[in-house]
C-alpha positions as CSV (number, residue, x, y, z in Angstrom):
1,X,-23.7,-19.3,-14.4
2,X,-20.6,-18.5,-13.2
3,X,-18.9,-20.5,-10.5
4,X,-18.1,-19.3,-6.7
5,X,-16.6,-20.8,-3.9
6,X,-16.8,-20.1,0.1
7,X,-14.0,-19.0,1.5
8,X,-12.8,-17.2,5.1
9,X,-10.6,-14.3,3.7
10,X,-8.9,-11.2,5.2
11,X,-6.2,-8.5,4.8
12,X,-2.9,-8.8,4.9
13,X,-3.1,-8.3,8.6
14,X,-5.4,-10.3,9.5
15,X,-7.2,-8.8,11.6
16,X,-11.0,-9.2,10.7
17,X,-11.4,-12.3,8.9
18,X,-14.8,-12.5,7.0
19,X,-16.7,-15.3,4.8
20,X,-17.4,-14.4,1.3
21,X,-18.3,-15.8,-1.8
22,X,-15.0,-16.0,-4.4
23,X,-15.1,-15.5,-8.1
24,X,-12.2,-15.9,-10.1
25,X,-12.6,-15.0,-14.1
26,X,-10.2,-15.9,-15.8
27,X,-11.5,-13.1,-18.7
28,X,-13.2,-9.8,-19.1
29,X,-16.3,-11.6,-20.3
30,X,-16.6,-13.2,-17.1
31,X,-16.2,-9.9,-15.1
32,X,-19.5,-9.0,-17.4
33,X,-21.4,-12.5,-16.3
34,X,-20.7,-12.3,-12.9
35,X,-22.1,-8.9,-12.4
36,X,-25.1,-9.5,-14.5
37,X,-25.5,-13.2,-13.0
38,X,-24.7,-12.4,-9.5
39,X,-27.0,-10.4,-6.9
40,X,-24.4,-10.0,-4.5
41,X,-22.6,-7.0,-3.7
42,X,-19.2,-6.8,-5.2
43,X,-15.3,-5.8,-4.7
44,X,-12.2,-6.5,-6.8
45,X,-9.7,-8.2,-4.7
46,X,-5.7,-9.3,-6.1
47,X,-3.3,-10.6,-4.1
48,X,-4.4,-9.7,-0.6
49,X,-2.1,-7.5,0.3
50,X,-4.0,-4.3,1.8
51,X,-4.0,-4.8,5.3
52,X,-7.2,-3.7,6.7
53,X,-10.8,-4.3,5.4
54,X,-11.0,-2.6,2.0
55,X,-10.9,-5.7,-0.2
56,X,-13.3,-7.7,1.7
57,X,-17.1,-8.5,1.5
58,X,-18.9,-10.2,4.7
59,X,-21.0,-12.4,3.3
60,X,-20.8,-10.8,-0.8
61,X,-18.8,-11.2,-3.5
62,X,-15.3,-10.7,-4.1
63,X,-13.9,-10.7,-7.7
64,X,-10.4,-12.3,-7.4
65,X,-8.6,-11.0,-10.4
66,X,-5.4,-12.4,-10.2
67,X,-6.0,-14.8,-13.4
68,X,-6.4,-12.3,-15.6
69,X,-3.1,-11.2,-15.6
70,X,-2.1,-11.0,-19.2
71,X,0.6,-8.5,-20.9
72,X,-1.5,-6.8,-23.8
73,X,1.0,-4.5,-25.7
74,X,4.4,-3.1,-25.1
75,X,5.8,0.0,-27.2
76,X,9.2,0.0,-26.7
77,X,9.7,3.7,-28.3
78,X,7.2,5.3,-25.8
79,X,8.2,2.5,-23.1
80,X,4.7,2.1,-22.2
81,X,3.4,-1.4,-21.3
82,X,-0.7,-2.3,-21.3
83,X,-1.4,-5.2,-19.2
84,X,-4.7,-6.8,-17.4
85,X,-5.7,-5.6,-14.1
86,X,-4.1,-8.8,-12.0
87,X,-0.9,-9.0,-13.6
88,X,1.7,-8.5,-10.3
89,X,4.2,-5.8,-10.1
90,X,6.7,-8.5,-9.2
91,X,6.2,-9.9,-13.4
92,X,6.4,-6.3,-14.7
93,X,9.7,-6.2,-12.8
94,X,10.8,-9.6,-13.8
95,X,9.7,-9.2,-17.3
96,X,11.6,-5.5,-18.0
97,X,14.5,-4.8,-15.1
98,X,16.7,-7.5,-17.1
99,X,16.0,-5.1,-20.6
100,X,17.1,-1.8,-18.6
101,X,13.0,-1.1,-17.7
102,X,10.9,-1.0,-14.9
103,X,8.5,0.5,-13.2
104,X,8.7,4.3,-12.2
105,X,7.7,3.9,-8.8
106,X,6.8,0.8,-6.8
107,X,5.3,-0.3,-3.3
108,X,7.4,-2.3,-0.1
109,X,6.0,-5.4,-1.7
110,X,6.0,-6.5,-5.4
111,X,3.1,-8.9,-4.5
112,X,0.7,-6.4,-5.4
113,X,-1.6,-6.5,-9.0
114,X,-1.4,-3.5,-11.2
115,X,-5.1,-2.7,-10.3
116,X,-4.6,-2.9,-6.6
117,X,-1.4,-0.3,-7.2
118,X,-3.8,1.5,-8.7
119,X,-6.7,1.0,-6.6
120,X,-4.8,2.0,-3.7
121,X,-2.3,4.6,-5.1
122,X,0.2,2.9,-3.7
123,X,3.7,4.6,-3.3
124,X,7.3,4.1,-2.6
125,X,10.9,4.9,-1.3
126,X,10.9,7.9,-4.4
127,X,7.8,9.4,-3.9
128,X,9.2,13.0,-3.3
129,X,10.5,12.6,-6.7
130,X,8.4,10.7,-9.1
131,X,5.1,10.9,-7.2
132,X,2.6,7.8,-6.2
133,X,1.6,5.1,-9.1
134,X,-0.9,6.0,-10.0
135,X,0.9,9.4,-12.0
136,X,2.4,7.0,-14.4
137,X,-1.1,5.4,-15.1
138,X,-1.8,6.9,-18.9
139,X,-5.2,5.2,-19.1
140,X,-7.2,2.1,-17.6
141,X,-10.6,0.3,-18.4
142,X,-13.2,0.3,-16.1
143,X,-15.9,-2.1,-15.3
144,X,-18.5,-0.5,-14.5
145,X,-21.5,-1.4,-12.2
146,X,-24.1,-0.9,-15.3
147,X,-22.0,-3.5,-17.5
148,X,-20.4,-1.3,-19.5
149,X,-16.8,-0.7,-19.6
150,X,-15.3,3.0,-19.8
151,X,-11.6,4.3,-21.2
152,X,-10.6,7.1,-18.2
153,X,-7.9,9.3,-18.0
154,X,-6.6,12.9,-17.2
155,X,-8.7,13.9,-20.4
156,X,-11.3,11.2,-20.9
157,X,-14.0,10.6,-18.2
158,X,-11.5,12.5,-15.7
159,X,-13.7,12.7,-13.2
160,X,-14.1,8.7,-12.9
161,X,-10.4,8.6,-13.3
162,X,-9.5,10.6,-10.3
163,X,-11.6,8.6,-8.3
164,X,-10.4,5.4,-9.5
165,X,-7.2,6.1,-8.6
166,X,-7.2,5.5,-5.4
167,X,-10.9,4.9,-4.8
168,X,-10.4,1.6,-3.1
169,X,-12.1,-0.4,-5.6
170,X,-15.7,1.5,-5.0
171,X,-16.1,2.8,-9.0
172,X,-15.6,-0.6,-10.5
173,X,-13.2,-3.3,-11.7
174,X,-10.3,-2.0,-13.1
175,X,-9.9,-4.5,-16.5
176,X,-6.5,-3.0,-18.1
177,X,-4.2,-0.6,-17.6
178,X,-1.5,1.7,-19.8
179,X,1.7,2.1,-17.3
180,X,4.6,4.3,-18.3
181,X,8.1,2.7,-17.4
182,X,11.4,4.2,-17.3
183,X,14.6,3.4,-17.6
184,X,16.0,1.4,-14.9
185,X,18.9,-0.1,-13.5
186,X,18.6,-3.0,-11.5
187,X,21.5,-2.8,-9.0
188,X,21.4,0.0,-6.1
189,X,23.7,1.6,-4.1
190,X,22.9,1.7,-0.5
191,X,24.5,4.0,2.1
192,X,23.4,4.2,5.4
193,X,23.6,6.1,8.5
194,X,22.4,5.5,12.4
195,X,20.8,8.4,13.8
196,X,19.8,8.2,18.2
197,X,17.6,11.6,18.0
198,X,14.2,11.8,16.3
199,X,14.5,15.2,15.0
200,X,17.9,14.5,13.5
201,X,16.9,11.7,11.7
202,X,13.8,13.7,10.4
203,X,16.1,16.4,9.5
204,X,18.3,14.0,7.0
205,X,15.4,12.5,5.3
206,X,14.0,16.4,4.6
207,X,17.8,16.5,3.1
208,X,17.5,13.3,1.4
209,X,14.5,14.0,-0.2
210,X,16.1,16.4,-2.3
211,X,18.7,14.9,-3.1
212,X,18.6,10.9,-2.8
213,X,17.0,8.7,-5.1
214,X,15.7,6.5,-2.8
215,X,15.5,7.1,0.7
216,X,14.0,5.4,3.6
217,X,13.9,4.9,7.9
218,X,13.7,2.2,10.2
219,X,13.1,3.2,13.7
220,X,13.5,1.1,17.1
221,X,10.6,2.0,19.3
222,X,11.6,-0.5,22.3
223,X,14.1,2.0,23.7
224,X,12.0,3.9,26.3
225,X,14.6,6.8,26.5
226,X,15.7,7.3,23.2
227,X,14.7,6.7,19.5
228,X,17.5,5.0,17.5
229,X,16.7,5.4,13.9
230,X,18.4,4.2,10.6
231,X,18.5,5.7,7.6
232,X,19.2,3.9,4.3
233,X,19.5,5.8,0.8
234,X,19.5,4.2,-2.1
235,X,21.3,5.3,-5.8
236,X,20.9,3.5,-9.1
237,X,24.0,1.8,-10.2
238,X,25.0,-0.1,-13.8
239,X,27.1,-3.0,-12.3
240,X,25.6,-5.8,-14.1
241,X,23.8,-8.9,-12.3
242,X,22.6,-12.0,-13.0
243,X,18.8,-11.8,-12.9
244,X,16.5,-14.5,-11.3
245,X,13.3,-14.9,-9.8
246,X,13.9,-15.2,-5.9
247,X,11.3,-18.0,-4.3
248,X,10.0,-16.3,-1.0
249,X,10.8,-18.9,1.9
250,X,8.2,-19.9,3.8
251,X,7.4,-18.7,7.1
252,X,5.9,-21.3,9.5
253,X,3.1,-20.8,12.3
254,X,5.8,-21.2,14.7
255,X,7.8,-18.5,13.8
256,X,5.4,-16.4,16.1
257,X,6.5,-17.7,19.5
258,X,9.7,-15.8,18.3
259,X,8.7,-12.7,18.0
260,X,8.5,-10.9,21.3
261,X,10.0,-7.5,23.2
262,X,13.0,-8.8,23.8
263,X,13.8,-10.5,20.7
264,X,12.6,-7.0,18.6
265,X,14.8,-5.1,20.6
266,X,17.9,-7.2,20.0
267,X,17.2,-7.6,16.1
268,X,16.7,-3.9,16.2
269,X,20.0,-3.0,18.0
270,X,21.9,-5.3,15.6
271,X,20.0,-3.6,12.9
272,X,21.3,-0.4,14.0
273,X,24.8,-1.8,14.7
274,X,25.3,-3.3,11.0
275,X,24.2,-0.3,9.1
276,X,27.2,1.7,10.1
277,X,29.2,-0.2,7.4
278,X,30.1,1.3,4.0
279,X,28.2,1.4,1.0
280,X,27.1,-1.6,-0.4
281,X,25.7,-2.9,-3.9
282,X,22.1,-4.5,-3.5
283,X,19.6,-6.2,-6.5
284,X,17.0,-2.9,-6.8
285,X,14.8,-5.5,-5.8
286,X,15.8,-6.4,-3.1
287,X,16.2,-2.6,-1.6
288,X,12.7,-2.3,-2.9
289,X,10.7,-5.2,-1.3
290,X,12.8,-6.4,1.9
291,X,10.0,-8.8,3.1
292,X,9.3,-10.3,-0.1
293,X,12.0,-13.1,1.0
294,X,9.7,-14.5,3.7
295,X,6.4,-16.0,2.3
296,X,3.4,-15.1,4.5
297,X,5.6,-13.0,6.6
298,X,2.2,-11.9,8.0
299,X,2.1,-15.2,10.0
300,X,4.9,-13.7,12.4
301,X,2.4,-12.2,14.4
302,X,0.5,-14.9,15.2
303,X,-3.3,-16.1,14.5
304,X,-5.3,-13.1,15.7
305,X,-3.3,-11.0,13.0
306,X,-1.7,-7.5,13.1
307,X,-2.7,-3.7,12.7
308,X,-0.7,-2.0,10.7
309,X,-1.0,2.4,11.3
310,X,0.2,4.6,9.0
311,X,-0.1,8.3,8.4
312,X,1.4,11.5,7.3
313,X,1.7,14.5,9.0
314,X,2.0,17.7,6.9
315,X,5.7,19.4,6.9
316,X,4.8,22.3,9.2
317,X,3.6,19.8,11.9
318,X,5.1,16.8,11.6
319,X,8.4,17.3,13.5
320,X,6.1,17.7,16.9
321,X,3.2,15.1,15.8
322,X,5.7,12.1,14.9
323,X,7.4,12.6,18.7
324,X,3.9,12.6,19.8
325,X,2.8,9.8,18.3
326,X,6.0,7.8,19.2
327,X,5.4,9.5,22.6
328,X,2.0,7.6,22.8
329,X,3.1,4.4,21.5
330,X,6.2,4.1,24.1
331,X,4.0,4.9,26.9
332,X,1.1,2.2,26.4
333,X,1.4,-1.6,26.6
334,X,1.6,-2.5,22.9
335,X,5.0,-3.4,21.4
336,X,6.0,-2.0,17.9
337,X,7.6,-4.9,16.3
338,X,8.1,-2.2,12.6
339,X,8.6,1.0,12.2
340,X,8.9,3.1,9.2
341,X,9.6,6.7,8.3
342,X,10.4,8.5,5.1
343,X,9.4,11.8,3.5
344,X,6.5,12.2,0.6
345,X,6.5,14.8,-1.8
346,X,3.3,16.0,-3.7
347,X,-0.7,15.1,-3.2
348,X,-1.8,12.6,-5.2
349,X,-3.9,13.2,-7.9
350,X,-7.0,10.7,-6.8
351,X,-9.8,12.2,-4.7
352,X,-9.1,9.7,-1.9
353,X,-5.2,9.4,-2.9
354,X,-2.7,9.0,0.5
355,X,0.3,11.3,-0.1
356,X,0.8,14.8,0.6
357,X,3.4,17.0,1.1
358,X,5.3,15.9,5.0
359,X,6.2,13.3,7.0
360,X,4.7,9.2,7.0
361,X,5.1,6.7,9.5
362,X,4.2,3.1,9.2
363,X,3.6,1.0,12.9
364,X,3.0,-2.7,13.0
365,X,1.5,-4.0,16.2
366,X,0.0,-7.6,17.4
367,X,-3.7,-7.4,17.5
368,X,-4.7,-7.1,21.5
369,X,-7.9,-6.5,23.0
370,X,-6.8,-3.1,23.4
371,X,-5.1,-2.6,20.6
372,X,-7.8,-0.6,18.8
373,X,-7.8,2.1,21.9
374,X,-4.3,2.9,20.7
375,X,-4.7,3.5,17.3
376,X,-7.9,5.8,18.4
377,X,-5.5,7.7,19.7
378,X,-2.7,8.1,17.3
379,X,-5.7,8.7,14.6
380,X,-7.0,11.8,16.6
381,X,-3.4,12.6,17.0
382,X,-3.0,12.9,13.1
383,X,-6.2,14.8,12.2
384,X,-5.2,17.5,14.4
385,X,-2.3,17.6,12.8
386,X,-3.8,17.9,9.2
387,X,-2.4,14.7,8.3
388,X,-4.3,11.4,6.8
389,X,-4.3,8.0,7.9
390,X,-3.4,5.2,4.7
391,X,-6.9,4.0,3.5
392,X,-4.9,0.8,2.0
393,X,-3.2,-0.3,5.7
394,X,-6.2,1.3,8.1
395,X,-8.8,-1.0,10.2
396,X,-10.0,1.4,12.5
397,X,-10.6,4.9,11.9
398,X,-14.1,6.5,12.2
399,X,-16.4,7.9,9.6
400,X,-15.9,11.5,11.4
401,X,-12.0,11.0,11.2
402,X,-12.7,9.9,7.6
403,X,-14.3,13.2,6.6
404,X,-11.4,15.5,8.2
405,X,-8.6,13.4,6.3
406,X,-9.5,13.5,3.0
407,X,-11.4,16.8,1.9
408,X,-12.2,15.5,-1.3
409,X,-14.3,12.8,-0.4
410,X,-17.3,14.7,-1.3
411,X,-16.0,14.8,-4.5
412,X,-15.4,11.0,-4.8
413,X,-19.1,10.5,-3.2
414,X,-20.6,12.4,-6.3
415,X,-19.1,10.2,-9.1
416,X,-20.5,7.0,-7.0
417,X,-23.7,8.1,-7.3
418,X,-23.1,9.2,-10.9
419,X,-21.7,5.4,-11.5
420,X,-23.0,3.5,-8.7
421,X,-26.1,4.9,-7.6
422,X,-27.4,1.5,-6.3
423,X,-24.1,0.6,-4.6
424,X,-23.3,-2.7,-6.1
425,X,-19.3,-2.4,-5.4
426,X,-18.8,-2.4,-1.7
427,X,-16.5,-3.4,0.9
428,X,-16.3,-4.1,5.0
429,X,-14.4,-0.2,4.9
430,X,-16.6,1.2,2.7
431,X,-19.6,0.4,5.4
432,X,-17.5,1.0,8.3
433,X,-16.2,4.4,7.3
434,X,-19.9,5.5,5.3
435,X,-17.6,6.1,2.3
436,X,-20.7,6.8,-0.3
437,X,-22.4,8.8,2.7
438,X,-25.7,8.6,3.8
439,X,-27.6,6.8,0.8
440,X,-26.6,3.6,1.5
C-alpha cells in the first residue's frame, strides 16, 4: 500500500487553504499503485505554484510529483530533451543555458515542473513570437484514470493531447515529456523606457511585439490620476558569464507589515525613476524570473494570502477594457501591490489553453473580505470584452463566466468522459467552475 500523509496545502496565493491526503512516488510504478490502491479522488500537483485552487483536493488525494524528476534522454542533433513530469524548469535551465540551450519559452517563475508548464500552458515575455509551452511539447505520457498509460501528440491520440495541454491536470498524470529546446544565450540585453499614459505604453508593446525579443510592463496603479508604466525589452546577447545556481533568500513572515500603500507607491516611483538609465546586460535568468531571488515571496502578503487576476483582452478591445479595468481597480478600496502588462500573440493550441491574440494583465491584491466583489467585476468586465481570465492564477470566476471564456470547453468535456467517465482526477476548480459539466 502506498504511503500518504495529511497535510493543509494551497496555491501559490494562498488563499483557500484545504486538507488533503499527499502522495509522493518517487516512480511511475507508484503513480500505477496509488490509483489502483487508493479510492480517493486524485490531482497531480508540483511545486505549488498555480495560484488559485486547480491543484488542490479538499479532503482527496494529491499526487506530488516532484520526485520523479529524472532527465531520460537528450539528442543533441535534434536538441530535444525527455524528462519526467516533476523535473523543474529551473534544472532544464541549469542543466543546458551553460551549453548554449534552453528552453524556447518559459514562465515568470522557473519553480515550475515540466508537467505543471504543461498542465497549465504556461507562457512568457516571448509569447508573440514563439507561442505558449506547450507548442514545443513533441509528445508526453499520460497516466490515465484506467491505469493505462497513453503516448499523445499532434498526430497520436490528438484529441487527449489537446486537452492535456492545458487541461489543468483533469485527463491524468502527465509521466514524461519530449521538449524541443533552442539555442540560447544566457545573457540579455535590457532597454527600458517610462511611459505616464496607458495608451502609450500599450501602443509600444503592440510595437514591441514585432519587433523585440522579449518584451514586458510594470504598471503603478497607486497614482489616482495617472498610470505610470515601464516598459522593459529584452535582446539575447553572447557576452559570456559565469553560471551558478542562485539560492532564493528567504522571505520572513515579517516582511508583511512592510508592504503597504505607501511603501508600494514609493518602490514603484523609484521603479519608474531607475529604468530611465541605459541599457544594461542581465543573466537571461534573471530577466526571466525576477522573484525567484526571494524564497516564498508569497509570504509578503501576509497569512490570509493574495489573489492574483489575470486576463486578456482581444486586440480590438483591449485599449478601452485595460483603462476600464484599471478604471475599476483605482476607484475601489483594494491596493494593487503588482501589476503586469505585455502583449500575446497566437491561441494556444489546448482546448482550455490561456493565450490569444491581444492584450494580458496580471493584478496581485491582499485577500480582503471584499476582495472577491472586485474581481467579480473585473471578470464580467473581461467577458464582455471577449477576453479570458488565466485558469492557472484564477480563484474566483463562475461556471457561467467559465463557459463564455473558453469556447472549447465542450470540447475538453468530451474527452473526460471518453477518459474519465467516472471522474477520478478532480480538483477544488474543477468543482467550483463544473469543468466536466453536469455528470458529476
Amino acid at each position: 500500500m502506498m504511503l500518504s500523509r495529511e497535510e493543509k496545502i494551497s496555491g501559490w496565493g494562498r488563499s483557500s487553504v484545504v486538507n488533503a491526503r499527499i502522495y509522493q512516488p518517487e516512480y511511475l510504478s507508484d503513480c500505477k499503485k496509488i490509483l489502483s490502491q487508493s479510492r480517493d479522488t486524485l490531482i497531480a500537483r508540483g511545486l505549488g505554484r498555480s495560484y488559485g485552487d486547480c491543484a488542490i483536493n479538499r479532503d482527496g488525494g494529491t499526487v506530488v510529483t516532484t520526485q520523479c524528476n529524472r532527465f531520460c534522454v537528450f539528442d543533441a542533433t535534434a536538441q530535444t530533451v525527455v524528462c519526467e513530469s516533476g523535473v523543474t524548469l529551473r534544472d532544464i535551465q541549469h542543466a543546458f543555458l551553460q551549453h548554449g540551450l534552453g528552453l524556447v519559452t518559459s514562465p515568470g517563475t522557473a519553480f515550475v515542473t515540466v508537467g505543471g508548464a504543461i498542465a497549465n500552458d504556461v507562457h512568457g515575455k516571448n509569447h508573440d513570437r514563439v507561442g505558449s509551452f506547450s507548442k514545443h511539447v513533441l509528445w508526453l505520457e499520460l497516466l490515465l484514470a484506467s491505469g493505462d498509460v497513453i503516448r499523445c501528440s499532434r498526430f497520436e491520440n490528438p484529441r487527449i493531447f489537446f486537452a492535456t495541454i492545458g487541461g489543468l491536470g483533469l485527463t491524468g498524470i502527465i509521466t514524461i515529456a519530449c521538449l524541443q529546446l533552442q539555442n540560447q544565450s544566457a545573457v540579455v540585453r535590457v532597454t527600458s523606457r517610462s511611459f505616464v499614459d496607458l495608451s502609450a505604453a500599450i501602443a509600444a508593446l503592440r510595437e514591441a511585439r514585432d519587433t523585440a525579443t522579449y518584451h514586458v510592463g510594470w504598471l503603478d496603479l497607486t497614482k489616482k490620476n495617472k498610470t505610470p508604466c515601464v516598459i522593459s525589452i529584452g535582446e539575447p546577447d553572447n557576452t559570456k558569464i559565469i553560471f551558478k545556481k542562485k539560492i532564493p533568500r528567504n522571505t520572513p513572515y515579517y516582511t508583511s507589515l512592510f508592504l503597504n500603500p505607501v511603501t508600494v507607491s514609493l518602490h514603484n516611483t523609484w521603479h519608474y525613476q531607475k529604468n530611465n538609465s541605459q541599457p544594461f546586460l542581465e543573466s537571461l535568468q534573471t530577466f526571466l524570473y525576477p522573484l525567484d531571488s526571494l524564497h516564498r515571496w508569497n509570504r509578503l502578503y501576509g497569512a490570509n494570502g493574495f489573489y492574483q487576476f489575470q486576463c486578456v483582452i482581444p486586440d480590438s478591445a483591449a485599449d478601452e477594457s485595460i483603462a476600464e479595468i484599471i478604471n475599476i481597480v483605482k476607484k475601489s478600496d483594494q491596493t494593487c501591490y503588482l501589476a503586469v502588462i505585455k502583449t500575446l500573440g497566437s491561441e494556444g493550441e489546448g482546448y482550455l489553453s490561456f493565450p490569444l491574440r491581444g492584450v494580458t494583465i496580471a493584478l496581485d491584491f491582499p485577500k480582503k473580505n471584499n476582495t472577491r466583489v472586485l474581481l467579480d467585476q473585473l471578470s464580467v468586465v473581461c467577458a464582455s470584452a471577449g477576453g479570458r481570465v488565466y485558469l492557472a492564477k484564477d480563484a474566483c470566476i463562475t461556471p457561467s463566466l467559465l463557459s463564455i471564456m473558453y469556447p472549447r470547453l465542450f470540447l475538453f468535456r468530451d474527452v473526460l468522459r471518453e477518459v474519465d467517465p467516472k471522474a477520478r482526477w478532480q480538483s477544488e476548480m474543477s468543482k467550483r467552475l463544473l469543468i466536466r459539466g453536469d455528470d458529476v
